[in-house]
C-alpha positions as CSV (number, residue, x, y, z in Angstrom):
1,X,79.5,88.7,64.1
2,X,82.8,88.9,66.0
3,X,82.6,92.7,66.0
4,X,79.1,92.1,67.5
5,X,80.1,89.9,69.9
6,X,83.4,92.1,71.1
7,X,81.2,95.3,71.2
8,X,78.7,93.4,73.4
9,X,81.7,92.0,75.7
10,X,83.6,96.1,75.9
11,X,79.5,97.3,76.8
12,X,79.0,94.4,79.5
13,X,82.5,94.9,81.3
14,X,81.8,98.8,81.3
15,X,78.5,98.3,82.9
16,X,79.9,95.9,85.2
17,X,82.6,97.9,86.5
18,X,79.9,100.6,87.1
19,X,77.8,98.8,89.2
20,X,80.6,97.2,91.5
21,X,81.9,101.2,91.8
22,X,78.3,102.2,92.9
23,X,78.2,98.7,94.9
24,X,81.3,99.9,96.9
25,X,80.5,103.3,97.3
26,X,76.9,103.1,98.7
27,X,76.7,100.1,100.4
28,X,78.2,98.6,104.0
29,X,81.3,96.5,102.9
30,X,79.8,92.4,103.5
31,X,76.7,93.6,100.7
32,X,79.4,95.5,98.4
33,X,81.4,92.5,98.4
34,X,78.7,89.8,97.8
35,X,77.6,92.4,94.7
36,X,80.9,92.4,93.3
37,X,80.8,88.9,93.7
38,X,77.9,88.2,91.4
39,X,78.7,90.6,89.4
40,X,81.8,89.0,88.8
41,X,79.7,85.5,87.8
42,X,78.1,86.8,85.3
43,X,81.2,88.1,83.6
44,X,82.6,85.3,83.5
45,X,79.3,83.8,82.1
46,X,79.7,86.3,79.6
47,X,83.4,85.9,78.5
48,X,82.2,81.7,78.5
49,X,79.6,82.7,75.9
50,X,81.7,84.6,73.9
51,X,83.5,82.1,73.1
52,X,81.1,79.3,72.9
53,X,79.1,81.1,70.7
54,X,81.7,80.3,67.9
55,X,81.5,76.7,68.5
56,X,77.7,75.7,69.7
57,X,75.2,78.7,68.9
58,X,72.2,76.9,69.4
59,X,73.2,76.0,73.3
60,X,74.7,79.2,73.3
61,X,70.8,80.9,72.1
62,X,69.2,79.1,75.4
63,X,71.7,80.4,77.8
64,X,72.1,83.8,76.8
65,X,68.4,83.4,77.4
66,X,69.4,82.8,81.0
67,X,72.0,85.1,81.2
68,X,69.3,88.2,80.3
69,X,67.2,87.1,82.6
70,X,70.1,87.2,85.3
71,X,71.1,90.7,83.7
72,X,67.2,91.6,84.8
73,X,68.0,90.9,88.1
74,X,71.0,92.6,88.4
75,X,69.8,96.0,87.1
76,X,67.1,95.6,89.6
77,X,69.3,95.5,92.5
78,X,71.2,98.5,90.6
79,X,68.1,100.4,91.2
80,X,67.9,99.2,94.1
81,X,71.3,100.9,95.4
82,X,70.5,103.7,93.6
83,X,67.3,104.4,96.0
């Protein structure tokens, strides 16, 4: 389960770094920025669930929940840049 949870974690800071590189590269800087910002959020959303998943799965189930719905929306601005 931990090995599940730490590949998860290496995948999501990967993609992450990706799309604040194609953020920075592509758009004019205020837009880049407020990108990286979200971005940003939900990493630290993430790292949170990591390690709440240890102690409260069932709260943990609902949010993650959340957080793919946010991960939705952040691949759809991705494609977005990548018009």
């Amino acid at each position: 389960m931990q090995a599940t949870a730490a590949l998860e974690h290496a995948t999501a800071l990967r993609r992450n770094a990706q799309l604040r590189l194609l953020a920075k590269s592509l758009l004019p800087p205020q837009q880049a920025e407020s990108i990286q910002h979200h971005v940003k959020f939900l990493m630290a959303q993430h790292t949170y669930l990591a390690k709440a998943r240890q102690h409260m799965p069932g709260y943990v189930e609902a949010y993650e929940e959340h957080l793919q719905r946010e991960a939705q929306l952040t691949a759809a601005v991705q494609q977005e840049i990548s018009r």
